[in-house]
MIRO-386537 format. One record per residue: residue number from 1; chain; x, y, z of N, C-alpha, C, O in turn. Coordinates in steps of 0.001 Angstrom, whole numbers, plus 500000, padded with zeros to 6 digits. Example, Ala and Ser with C-alpha at 12.3 -4.5 7.8 and 13.67 -1.06 7.14 Angstrom:
2
<r num="1" cadena="A" n_east="513190" n_north="494310" n_up="507800" ca_east="512300" ca_north="495500" ca_up="507800" c_east="513200" c_north="496700" c_up="507800" o_east="514236" o_north="496681" o_up="508465"/>
<r num="2" cadena="A" n_east="512850" n_north="497750" n_up="507080" ca_east="513670" ca_north="498940" ca_up="507140" c_east="512900" c_north="500030" c_up="507870" o_east="513409" o_north="501138" o_up="508039"/>
This chain:
116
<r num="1" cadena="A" n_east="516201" n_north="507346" n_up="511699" ca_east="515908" ca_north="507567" ca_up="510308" c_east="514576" c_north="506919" c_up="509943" o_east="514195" o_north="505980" o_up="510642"/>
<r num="2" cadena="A" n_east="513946" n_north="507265" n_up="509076" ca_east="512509" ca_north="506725" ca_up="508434" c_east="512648" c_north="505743" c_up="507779" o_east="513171" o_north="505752" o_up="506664"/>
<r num="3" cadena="A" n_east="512193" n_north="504697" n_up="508373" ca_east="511643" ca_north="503672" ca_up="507903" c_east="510504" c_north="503198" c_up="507746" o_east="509537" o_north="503350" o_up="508492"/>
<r num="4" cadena="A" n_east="510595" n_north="502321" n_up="506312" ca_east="508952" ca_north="501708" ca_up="506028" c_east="509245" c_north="500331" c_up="505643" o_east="510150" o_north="500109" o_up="504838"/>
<r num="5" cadena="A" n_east="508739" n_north="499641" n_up="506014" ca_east="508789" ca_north="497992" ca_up="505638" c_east="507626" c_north="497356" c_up="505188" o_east="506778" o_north="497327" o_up="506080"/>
<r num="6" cadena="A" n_east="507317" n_north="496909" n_up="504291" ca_east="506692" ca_north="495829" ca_up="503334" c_east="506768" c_north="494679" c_up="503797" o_east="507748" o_north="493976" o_up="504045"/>
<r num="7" cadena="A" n_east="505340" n_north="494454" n_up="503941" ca_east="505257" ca_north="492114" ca_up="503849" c_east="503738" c_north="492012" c_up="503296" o_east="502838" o_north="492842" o_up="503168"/>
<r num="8" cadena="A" n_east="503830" n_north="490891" n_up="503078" ca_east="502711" ca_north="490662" ca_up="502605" c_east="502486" c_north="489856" c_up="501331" o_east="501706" o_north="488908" o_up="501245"/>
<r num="9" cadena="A" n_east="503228" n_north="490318" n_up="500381" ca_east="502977" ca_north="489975" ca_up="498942" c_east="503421" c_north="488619" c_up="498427" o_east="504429" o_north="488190" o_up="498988"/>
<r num="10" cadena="A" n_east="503016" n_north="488026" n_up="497702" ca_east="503167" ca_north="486823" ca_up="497300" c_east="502519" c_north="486584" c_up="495741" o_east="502311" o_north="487479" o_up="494922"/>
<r num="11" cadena="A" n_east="502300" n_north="485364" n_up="495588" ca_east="501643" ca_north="484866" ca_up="494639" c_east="500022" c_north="484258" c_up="494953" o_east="499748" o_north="483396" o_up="495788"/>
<r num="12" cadena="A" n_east="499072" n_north="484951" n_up="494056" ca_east="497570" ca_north="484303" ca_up="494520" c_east="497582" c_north="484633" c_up="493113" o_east="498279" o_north="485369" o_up="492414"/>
<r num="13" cadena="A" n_east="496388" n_north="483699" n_up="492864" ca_east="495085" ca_north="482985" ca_up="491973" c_east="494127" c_north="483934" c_up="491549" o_east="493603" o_north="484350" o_up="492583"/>
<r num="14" cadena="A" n_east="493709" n_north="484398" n_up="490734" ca_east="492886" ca_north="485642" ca_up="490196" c_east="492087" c_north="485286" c_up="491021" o_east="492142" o_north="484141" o_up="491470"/>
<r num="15" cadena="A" n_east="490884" n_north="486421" n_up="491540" ca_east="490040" ca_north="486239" ca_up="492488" c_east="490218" c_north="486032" c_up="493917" o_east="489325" o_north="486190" o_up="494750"/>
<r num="16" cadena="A" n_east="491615" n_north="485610" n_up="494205" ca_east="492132" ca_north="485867" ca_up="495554" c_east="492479" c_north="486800" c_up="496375" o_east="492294" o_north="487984" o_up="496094"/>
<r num="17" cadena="A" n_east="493052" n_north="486390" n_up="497549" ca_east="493014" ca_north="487411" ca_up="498278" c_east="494857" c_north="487941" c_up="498927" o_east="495789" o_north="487139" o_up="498964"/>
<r num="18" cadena="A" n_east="494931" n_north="488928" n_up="499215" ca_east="496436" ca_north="489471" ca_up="500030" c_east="496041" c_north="490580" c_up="500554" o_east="495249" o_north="491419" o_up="500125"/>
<r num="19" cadena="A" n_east="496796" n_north="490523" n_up="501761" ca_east="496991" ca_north="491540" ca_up="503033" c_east="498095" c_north="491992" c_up="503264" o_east="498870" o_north="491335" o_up="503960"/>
<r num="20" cadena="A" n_east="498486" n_north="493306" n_up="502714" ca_east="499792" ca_north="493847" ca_up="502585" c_east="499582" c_north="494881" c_up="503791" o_east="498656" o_north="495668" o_up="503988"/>
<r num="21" cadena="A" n_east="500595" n_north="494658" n_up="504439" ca_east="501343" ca_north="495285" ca_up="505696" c_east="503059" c_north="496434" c_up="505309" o_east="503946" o_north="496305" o_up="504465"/>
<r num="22" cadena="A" n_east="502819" n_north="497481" n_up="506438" ca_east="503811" ca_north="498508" ca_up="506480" c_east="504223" c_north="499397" c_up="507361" o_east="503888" o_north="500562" o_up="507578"/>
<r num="23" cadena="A" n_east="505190" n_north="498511" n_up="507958" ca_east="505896" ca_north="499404" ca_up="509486" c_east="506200" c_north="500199" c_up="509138" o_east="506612" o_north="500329" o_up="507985"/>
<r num="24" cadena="A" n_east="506115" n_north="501340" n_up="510222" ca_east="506411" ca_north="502637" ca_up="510187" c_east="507825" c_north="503359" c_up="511185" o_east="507811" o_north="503229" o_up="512409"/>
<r num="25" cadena="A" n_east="508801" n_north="503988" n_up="510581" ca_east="509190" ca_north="504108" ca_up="512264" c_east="510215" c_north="505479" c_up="511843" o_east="510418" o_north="505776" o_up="510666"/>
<r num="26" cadena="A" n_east="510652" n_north="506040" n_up="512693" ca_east="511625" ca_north="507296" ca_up="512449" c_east="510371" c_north="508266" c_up="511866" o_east="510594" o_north="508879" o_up="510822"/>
<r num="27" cadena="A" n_east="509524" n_north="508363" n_up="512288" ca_east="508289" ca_north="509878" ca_up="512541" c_east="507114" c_north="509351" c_up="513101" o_east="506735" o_north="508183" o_up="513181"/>
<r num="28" cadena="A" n_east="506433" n_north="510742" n_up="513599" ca_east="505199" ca_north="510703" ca_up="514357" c_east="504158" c_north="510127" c_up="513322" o_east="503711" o_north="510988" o_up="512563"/>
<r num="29" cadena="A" n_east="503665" n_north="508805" n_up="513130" ca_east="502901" ca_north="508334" ca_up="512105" c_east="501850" c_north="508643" c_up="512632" o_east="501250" o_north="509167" o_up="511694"/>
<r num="30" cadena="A" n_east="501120" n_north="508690" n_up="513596" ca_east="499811" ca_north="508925" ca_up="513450" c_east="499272" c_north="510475" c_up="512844" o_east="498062" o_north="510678" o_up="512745"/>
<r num="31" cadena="A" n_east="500441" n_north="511714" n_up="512387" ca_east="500195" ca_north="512785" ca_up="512137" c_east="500113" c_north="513230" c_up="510766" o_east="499739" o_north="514328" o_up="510354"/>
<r num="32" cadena="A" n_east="500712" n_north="511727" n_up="509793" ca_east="500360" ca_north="511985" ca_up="508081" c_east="499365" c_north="511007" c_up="507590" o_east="498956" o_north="509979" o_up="508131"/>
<r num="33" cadena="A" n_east="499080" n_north="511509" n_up="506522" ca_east="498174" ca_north="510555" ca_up="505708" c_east="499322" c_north="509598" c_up="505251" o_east="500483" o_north="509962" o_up="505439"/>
<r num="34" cadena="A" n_east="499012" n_north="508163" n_up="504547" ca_east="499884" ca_north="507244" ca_up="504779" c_east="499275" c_north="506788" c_up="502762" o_east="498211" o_north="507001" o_up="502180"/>
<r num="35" cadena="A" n_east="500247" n_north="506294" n_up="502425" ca_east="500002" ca_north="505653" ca_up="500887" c_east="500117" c_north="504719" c_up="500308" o_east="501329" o_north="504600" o_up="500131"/>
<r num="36" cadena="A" n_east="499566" n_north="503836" n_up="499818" ca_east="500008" ca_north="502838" ca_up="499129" c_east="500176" c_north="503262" c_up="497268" o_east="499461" o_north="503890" o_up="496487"/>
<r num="37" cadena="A" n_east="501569" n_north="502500" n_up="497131" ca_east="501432" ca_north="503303" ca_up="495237" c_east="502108" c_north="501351" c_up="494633" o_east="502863" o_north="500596" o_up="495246"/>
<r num="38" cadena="A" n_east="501687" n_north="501228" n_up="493800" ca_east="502287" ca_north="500466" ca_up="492683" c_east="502979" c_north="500380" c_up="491512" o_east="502726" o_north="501371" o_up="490826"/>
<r num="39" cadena="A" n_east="503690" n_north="499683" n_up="491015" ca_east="504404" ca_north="499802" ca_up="489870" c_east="504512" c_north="498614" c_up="489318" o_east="505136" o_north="497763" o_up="489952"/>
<r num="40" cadena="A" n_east="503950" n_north="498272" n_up="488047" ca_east="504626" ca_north="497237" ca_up="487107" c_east="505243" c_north="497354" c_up="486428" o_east="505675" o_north="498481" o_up="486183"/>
<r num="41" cadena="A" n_east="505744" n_north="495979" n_up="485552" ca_east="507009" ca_north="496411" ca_up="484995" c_east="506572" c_north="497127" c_up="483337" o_east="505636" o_north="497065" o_up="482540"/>
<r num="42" cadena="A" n_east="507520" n_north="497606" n_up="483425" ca_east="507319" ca_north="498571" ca_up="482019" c_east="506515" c_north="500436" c_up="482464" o_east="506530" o_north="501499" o_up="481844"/>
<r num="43" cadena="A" n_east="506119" n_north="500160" n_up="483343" ca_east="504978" ca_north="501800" ca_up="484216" c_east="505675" c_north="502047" c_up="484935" o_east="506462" o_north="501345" o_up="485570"/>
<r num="44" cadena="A" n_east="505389" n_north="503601" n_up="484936" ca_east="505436" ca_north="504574" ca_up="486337" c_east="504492" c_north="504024" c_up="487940" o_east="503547" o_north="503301" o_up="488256"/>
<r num="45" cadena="A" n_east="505350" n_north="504788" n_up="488473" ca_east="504758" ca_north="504018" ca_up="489716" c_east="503773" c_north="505213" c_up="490021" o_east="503965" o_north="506419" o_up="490178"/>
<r num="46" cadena="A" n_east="502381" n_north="504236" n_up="490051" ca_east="501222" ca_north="504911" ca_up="490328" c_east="500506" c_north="504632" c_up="491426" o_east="500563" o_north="503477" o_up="491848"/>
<r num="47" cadena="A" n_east="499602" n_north="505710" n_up="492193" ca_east="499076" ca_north="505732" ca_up="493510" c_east="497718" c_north="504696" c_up="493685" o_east="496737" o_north="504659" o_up="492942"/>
<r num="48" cadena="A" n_east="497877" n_north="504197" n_up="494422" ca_east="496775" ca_north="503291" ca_up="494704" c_east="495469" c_north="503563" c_up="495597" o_east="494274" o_north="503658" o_up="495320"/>
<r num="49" cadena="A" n_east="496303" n_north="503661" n_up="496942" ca_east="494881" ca_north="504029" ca_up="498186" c_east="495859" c_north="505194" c_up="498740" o_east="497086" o_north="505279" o_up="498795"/>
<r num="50" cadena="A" n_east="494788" n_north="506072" n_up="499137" ca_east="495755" ca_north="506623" ca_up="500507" c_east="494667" c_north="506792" c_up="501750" o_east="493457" o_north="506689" o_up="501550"/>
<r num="51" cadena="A" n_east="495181" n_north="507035" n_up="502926" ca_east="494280" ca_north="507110" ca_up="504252" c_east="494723" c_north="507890" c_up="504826" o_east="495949" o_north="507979" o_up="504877"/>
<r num="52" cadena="A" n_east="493672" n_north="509024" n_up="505681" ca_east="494312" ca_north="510275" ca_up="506475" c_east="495030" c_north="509936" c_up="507615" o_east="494879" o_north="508761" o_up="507948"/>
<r num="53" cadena="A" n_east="495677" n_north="510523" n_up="508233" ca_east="496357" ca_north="510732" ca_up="509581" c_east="495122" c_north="509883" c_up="510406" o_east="495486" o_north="508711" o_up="510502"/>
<r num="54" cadena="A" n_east="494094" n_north="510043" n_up="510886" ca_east="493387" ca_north="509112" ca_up="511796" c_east="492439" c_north="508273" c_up="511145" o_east="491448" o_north="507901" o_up="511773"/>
<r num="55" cadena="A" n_east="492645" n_north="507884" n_up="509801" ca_east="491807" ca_north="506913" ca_up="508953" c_east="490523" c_north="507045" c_up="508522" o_east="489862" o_north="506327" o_up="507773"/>
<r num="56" cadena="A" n_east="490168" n_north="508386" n_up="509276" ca_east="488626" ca_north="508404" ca_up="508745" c_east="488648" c_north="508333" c_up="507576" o_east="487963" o_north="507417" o_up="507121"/>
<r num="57" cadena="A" n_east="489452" n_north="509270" n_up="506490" ca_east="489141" ca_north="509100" ca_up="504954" c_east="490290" c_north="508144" c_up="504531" o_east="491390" o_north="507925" o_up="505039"/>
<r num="58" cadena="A" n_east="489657" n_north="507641" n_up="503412" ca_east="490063" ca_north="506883" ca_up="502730" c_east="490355" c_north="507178" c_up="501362" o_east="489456" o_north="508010" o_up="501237"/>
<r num="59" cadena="A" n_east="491001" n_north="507153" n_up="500023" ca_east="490724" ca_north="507677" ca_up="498759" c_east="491929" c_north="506633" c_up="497877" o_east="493145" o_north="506548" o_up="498053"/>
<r num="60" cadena="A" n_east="490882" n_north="505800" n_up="496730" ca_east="491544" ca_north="504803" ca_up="495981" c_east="490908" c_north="505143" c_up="494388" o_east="489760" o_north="505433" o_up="494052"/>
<r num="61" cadena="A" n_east="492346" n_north="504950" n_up="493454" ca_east="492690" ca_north="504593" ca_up="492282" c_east="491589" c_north="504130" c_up="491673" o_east="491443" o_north="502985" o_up="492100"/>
<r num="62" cadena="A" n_east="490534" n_north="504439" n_up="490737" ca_east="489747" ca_north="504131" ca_up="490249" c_east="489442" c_north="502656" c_up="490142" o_east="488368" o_north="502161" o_up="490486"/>
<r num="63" cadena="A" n_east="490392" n_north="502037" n_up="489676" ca_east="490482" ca_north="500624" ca_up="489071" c_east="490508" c_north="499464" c_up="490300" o_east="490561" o_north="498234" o_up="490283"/>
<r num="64" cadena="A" n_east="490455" n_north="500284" n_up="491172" ca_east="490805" ca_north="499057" ca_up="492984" c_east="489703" c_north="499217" c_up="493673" o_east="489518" o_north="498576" o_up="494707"/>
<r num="65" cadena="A" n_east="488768" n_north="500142" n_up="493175" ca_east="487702" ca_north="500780" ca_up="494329" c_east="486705" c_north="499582" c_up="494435" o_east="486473" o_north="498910" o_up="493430"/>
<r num="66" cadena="A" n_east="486147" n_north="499318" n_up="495555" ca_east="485337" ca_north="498248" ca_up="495944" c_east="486507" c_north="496838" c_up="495794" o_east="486117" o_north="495675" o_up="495891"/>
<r num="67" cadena="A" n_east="487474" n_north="497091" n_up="495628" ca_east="488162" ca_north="495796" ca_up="495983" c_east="489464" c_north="495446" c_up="497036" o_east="489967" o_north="494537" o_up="497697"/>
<r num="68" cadena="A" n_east="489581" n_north="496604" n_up="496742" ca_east="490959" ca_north="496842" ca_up="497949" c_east="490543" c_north="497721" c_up="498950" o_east="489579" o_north="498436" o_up="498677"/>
<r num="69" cadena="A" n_east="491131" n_north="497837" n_up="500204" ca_east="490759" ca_north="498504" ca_up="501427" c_east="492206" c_north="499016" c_up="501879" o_east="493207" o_north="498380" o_up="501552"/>
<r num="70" cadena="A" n_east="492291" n_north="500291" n_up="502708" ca_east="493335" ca_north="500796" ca_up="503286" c_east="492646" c_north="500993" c_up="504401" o_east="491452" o_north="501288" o_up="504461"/>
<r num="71" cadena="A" n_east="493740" n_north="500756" n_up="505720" ca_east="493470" ca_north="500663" ca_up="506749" c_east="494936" c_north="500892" c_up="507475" o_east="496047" o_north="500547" o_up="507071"/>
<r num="72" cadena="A" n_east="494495" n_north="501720" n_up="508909" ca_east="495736" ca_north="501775" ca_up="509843" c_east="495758" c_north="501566" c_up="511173" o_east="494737" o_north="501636" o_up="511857"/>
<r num="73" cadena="A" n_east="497105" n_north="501252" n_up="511720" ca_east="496371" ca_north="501335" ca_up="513030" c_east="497711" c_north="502422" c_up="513783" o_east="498927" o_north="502359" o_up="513606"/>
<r num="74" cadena="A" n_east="497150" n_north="503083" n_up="514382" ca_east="498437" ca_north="503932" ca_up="514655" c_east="498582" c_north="503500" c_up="516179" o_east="499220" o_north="504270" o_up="516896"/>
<r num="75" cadena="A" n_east="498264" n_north="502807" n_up="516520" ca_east="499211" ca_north="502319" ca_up="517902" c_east="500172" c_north="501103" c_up="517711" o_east="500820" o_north="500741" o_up="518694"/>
<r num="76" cadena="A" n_east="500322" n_north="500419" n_up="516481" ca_east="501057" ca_north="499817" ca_up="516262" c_east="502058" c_north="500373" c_up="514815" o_east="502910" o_north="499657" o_up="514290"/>
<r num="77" cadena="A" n_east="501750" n_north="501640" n_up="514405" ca_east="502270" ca_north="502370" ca_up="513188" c_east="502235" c_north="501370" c_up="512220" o_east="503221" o_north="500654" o_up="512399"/>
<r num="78" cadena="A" n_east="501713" n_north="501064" n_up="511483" ca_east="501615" ca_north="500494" ca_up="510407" c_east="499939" c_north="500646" c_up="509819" o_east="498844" o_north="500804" o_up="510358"/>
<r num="79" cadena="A" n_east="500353" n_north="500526" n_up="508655" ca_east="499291" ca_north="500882" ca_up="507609" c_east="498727" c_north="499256" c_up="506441" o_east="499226" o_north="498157" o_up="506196"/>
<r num="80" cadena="A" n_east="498076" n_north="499638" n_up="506229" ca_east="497587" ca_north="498027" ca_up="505738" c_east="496774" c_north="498086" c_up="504278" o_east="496005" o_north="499046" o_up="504234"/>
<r num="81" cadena="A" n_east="496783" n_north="497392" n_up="503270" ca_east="496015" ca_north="497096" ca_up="501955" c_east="495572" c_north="495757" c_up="502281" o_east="496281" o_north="494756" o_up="502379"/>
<r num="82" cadena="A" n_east="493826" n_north="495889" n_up="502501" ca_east="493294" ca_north="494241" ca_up="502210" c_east="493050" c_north="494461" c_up="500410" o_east="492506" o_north="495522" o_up="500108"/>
<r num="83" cadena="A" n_east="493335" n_north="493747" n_up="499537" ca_east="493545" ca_north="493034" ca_up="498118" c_east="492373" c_north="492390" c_up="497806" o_east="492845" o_north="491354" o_up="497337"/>
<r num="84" cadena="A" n_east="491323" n_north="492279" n_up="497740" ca_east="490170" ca_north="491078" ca_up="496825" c_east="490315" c_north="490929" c_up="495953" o_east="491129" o_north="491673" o_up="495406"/>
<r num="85" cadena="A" n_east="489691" n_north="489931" n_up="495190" ca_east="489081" ca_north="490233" ca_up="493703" c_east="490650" c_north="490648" c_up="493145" o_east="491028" o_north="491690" o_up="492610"/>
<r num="86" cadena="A" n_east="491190" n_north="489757" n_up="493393" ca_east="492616" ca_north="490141" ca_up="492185" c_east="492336" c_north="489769" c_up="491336" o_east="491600" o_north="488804" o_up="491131"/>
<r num="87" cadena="A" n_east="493077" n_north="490733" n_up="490302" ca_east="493320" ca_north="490329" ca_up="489094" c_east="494616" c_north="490340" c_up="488226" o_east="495531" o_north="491124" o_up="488476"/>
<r num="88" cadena="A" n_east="494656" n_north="489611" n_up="487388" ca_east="496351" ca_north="490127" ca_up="486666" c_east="496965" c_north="491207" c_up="486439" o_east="498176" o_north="491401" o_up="486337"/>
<r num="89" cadena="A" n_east="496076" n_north="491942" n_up="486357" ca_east="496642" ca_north="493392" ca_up="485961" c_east="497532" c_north="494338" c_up="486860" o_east="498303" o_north="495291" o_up="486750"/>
<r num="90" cadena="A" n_east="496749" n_north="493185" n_up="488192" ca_east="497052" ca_north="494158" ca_up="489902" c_east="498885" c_north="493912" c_up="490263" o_east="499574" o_north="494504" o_up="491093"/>
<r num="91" cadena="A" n_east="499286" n_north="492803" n_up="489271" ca_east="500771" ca_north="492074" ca_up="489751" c_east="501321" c_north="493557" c_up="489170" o_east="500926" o_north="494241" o_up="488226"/>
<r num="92" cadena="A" n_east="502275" n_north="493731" n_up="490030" ca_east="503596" ca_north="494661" ca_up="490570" c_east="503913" c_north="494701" c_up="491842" o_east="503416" o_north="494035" o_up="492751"/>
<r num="93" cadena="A" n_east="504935" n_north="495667" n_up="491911" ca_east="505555" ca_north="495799" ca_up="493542" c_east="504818" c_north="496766" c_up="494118" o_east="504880" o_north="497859" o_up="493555"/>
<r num="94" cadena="A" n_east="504019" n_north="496673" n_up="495242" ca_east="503519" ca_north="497170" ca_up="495969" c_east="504395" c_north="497886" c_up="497059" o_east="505121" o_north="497239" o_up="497814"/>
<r num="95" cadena="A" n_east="504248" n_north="499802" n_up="497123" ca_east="505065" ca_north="500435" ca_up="497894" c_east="503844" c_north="501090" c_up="499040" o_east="502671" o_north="501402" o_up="498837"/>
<r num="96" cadena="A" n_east="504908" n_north="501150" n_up="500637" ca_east="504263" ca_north="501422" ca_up="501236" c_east="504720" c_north="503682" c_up="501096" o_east="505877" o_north="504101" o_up="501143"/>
<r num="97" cadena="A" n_east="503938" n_north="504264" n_up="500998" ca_east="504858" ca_north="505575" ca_up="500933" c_east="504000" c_north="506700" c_up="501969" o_east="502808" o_north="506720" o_up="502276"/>
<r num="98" cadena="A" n_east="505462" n_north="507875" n_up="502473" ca_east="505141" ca_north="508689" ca_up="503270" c_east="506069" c_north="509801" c_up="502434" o_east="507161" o_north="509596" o_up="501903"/>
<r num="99" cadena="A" n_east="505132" n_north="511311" n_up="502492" ca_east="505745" ca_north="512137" ca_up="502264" c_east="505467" c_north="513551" c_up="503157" o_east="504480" o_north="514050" o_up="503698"/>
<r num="100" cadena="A" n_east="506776" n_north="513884" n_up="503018" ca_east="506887" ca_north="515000" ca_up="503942" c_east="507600" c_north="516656" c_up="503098" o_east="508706" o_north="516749" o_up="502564"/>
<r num="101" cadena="A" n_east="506797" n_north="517508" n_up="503199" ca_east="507886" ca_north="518970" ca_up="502729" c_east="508168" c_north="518189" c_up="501513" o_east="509333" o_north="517806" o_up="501621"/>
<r num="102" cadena="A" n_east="507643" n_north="517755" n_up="500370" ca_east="507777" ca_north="517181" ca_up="499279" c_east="508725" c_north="516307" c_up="498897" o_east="509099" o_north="516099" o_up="497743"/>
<r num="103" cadena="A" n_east="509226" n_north="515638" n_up="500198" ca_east="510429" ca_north="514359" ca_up="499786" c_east="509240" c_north="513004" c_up="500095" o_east="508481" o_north="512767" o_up="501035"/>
<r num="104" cadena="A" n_east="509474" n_north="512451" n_up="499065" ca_east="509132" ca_north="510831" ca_up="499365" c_east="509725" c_north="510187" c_up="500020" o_east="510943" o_north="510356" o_up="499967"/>
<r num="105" cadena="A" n_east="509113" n_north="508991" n_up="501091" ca_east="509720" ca_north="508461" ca_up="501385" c_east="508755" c_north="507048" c_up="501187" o_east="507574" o_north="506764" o_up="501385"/>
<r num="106" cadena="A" n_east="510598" n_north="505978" n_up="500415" ca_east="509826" ca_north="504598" ca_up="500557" c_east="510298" c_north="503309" c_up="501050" o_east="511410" o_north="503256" o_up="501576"/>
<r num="107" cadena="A" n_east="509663" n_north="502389" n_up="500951" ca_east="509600" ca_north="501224" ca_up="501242" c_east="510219" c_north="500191" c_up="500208" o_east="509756" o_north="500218" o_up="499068"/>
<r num="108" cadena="A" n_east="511271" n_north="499239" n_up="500519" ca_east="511414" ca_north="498404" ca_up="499615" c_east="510863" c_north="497571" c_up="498771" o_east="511411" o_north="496790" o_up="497993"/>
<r num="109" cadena="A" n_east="509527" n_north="497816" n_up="498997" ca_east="508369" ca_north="497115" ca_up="498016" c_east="507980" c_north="495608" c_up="498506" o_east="508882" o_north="495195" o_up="499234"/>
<r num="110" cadena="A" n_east="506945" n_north="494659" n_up="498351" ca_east="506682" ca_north="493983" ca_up="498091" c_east="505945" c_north="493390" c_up="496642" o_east="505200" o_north="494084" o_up="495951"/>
<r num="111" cadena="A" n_east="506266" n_north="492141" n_up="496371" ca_east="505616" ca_north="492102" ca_up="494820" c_east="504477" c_north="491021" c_up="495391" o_east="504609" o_north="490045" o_up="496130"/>
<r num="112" cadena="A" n_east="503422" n_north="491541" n_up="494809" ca_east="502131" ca_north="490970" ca_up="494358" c_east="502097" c_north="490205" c_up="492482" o_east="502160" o_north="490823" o_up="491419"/>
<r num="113" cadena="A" n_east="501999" n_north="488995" n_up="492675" ca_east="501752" ca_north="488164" ca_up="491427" c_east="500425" c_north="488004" c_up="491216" o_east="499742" o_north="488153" o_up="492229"/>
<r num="114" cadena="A" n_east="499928" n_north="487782" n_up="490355" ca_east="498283" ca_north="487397" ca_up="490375" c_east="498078" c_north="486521" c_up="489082" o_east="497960" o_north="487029" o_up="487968"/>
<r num="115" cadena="A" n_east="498047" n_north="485252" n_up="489302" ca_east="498457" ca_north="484200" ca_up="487850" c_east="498058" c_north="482945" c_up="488603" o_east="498050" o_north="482518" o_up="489757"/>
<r num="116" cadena="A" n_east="497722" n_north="482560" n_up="487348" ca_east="496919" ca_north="481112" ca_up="487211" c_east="497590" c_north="480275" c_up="487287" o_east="497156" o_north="479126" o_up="487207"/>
């Protein structure tokens, strides 16, 4: 069965930094584009980065661009968000997501805090 797993998230200091990680397993990962989406509380959960099947492209959320990075490595299936330049706004649960034939599939989230 498909699985996705989350680590990474914690609590940092505006201007800090997190490296969110996301195993992959139960499909051929190196053959989809891979997603990161967020949600805070009170919002819809909205898309963040996504990266193609072999990483050449990349494509991020207006509000993250030049600060966050998506990255993969498909010999170890997992997909990755480097975080800079946080800010408060960025705290929610961070999902790792794959979709297929229009079913989502997700990840139990990790939460990102970003507070003083």
């Amino acid at each position: 069965q498909v699985q996705l797993v989350e680590s990474g998230g914690g609590l940092v200091q505006p201007g800090g930094s997190l490296r969110l990680s996301c195993v992959a397993s139960g499909f051929t990962f190196s053959r989809y584009t891979m997603r990161w989406y967020c949600q805070a509380p009170g919002k819809e959960r909205e898309l963040v980065a996504s990266i193609s099947s072999t990483g050449d492209t990349a494509t991020y959320q207006d509000s993250v661009k030049g600060r966050f990075t998506i990255s993969r490595d498909n010999a170890k299936n997992t997909v990755y968000l480097q975080m800079n330049s946080l800010k408060p706004e960025d705290t929610a649960v961070y999902y790792c997501n794959w979709r297929y034939l229009g079913t989502h599939y997700w990840g139990q989230g990790t939460q990102v805090t970003v507070s003083s």
